[in-house]
N, C-alpha and C positions, 0 to 999 in steps of 0.2 A: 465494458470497455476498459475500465480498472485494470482489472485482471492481468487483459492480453497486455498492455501498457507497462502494468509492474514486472510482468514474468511471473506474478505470485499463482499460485494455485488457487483452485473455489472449494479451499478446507478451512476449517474455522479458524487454522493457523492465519492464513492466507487471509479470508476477509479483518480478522483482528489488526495485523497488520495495517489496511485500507483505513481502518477505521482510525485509528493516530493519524492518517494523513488527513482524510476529513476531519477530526479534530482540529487541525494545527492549522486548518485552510478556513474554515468557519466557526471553532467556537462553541460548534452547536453543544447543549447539554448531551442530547440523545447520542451523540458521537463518543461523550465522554464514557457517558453511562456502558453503552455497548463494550467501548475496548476497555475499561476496567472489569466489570463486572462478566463479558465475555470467556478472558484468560481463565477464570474458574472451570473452567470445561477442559482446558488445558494438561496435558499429564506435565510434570517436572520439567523432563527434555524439551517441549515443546514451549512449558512457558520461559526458559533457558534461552533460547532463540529471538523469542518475541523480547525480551529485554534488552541481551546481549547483539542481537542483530536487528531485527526488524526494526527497532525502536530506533535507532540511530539512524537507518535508513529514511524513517519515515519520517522524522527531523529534518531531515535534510531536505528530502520530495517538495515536506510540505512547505518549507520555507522559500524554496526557491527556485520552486516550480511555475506554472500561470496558476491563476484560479483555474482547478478544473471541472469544477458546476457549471463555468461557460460557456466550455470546447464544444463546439458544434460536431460532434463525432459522426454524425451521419453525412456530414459533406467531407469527413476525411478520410471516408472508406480505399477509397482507391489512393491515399496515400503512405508512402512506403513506411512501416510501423518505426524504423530509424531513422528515420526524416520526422516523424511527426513528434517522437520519443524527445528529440533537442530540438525541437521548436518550441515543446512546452515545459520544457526543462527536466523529463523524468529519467533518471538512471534507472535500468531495471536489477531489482531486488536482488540482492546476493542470494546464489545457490546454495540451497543449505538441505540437499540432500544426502550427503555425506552425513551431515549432522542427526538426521531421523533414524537413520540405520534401516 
């Protein structure tokens, strides 16, 4: 649900990303662990983005977004994804496919 929610993609770009925002919402070590030691998989360009963009973005989600461990995603199927996006506070993730080439 992530995902569709961020705009981000399901590539390691993309989940790295998530994971700063799960960090910044709970703390957890394993969230930490994942998006530092994740980015190593990362080519230069992409870890570029994840610093330069994503990072700031995910700052942002996570701070002042809902909790989204909460969201009952399966009763908001039939809600409009921009309607549910500013109910729980999530800007979707700058386009950065220009930037991958």
């Amino acid at each position: 649900f992530w995902h569709a929610l961020s705009g981000l993609p399901p590539t390691v770009l993309g989940e790295l990303a998530l994971k700063w925002v799960e960090l910044l919402q709970t703390g957890l070590p394993v969230a930490a662990l994942s998006a530092t030691v994740g980015s190593l998989r990362l080519s230069l360009r992409e870890r570029d983005i994840l610093h330069n963009i994503y990072l700031p973005w995910a700052v942002q989600v996570g701070k002042n977004s809902t909790f989204l461990m909460n969201t009952y995603y399966e009763g908001e199927f039939e809600t409009n994804i921009h309607v549910l996006r500013e109910r729980i506070g999530i800007e979707p993730a700058p386009d950065v496919e220009n930037w991958l080439g």
